[in-house]
C-alpha positions as CSV (number, residue, x, y, z in Angstrom):
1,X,11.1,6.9,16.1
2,X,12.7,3.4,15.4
3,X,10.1,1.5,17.4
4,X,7.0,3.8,15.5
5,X,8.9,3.0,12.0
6,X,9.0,-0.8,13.4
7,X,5.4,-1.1,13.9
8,X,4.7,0.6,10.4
9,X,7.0,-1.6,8.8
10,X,5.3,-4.6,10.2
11,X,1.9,-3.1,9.8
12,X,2.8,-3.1,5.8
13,X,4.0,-6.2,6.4
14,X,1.5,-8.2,7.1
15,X,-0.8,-6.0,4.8
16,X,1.5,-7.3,1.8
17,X,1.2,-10.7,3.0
18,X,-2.8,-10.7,3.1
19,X,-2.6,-8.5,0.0
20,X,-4.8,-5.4,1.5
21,X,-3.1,-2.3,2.4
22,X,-4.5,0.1,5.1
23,X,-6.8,3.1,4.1
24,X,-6.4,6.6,5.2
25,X,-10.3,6.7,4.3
26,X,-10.2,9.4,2.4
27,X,-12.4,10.3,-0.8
28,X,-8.8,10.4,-2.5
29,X,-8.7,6.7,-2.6
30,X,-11.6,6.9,-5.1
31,X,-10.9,6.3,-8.6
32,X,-11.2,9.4,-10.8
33,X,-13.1,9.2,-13.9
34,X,-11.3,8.0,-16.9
35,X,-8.1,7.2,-15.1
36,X,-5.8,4.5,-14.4
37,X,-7.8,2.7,-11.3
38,X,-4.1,1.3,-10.2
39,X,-3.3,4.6,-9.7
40,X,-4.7,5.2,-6.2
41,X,-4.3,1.9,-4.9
42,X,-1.3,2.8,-2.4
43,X,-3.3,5.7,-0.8
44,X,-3.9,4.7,2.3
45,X,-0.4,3.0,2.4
46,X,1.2,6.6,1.4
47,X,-0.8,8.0,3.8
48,X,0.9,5.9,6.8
49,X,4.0,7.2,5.5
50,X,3.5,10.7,5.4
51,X,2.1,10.6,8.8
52,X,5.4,8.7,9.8
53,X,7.7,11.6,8.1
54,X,5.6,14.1,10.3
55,X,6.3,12.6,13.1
56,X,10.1,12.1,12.8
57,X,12.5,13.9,14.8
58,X,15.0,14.2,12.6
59,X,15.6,14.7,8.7
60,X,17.2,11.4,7.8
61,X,14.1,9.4,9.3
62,X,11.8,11.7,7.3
63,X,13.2,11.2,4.2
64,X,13.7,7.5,5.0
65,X,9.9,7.2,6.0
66,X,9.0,9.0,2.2
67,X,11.0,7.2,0.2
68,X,9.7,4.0,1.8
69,X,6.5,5.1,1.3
70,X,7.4,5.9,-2.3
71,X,8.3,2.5,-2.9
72,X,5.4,1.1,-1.2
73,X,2.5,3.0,-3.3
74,X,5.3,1.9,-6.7
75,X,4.9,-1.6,-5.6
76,X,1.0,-1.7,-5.0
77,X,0.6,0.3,-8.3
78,X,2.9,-1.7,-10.9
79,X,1.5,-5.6,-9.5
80,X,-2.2,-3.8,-9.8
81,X,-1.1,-3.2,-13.3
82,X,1.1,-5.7,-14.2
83,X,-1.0,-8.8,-12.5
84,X,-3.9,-7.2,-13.9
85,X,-6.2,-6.6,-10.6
86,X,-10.0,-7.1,-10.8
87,X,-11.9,-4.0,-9.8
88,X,-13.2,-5.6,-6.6
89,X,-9.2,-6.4,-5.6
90,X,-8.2,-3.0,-6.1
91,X,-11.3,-1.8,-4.1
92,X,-10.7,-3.9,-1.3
93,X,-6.7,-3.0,-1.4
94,X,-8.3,0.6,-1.3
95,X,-10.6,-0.2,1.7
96,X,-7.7,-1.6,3.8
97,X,-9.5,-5.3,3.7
98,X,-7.2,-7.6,5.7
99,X,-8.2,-10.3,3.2
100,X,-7.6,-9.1,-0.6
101,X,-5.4,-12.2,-1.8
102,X,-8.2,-14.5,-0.8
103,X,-9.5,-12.3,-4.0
104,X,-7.1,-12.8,-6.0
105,X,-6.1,-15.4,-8.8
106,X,-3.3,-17.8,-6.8
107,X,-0.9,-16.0,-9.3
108,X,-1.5,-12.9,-8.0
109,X,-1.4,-13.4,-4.7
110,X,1.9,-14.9,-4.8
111,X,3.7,-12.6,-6.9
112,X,2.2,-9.6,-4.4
113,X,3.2,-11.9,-1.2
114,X,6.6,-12.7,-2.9
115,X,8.1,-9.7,-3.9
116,X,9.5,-7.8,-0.8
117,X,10.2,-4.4,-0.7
């Protein structure tokens, strides 16, 4: 379990340093009509988690792998809000592009790369 959660942890990572987060590919990841667009930007990062919680062996791992993917999809969400996010960033953050900062305003990229979990 530790070396799985290791390579998920470095997996987000290095998504949070080039500011894209991994999709699950699902039509979930789609914004819905008339709501918040931030509000399914950590989809595909959740969906890492949740994958990572079924696989653990034992209850304290699952509920460690939920709540870090809690905090993930929180993190995503309130910097696509707060750092206002241009709808082709939060697409690409979506899509699991490996290069979403280079979208970004310099501002925004830093304050994503610079605030660690």
């Amino acid at each position: 379990m530790l070396t799985k959660l290791a390579v998920v942890v470095a997996l987000f990572a290095a998504c949070s340093q080039s500011g894209s987060a991994p999709s699950g590919g699902s039509a979930a990841s789609a914004p819905r009509a008339g709501s918040d667009p931030c509000a399914t930007v950590g989809d595909g990062v959740k969906a890492i988690w949740v994958r990572q919680a079924a696989d653990a062996t034992d209850r304290q791992s699952k509920q460690e792998a939920l709540a870090t993917g809690d905090k993930a999809v929180a993190r995503l969400q309130r910097h696509c809000r707060d750092d206002h996010w241009s709808p082709e960033v939060i697409e690409c953050v979506r899509s699991g592009g490996a290069t979403c900062t280079n979208q970004m305003t310099p501002e925004q990229a830093q304050k994503l790369t610079g605030d660690k979990m």
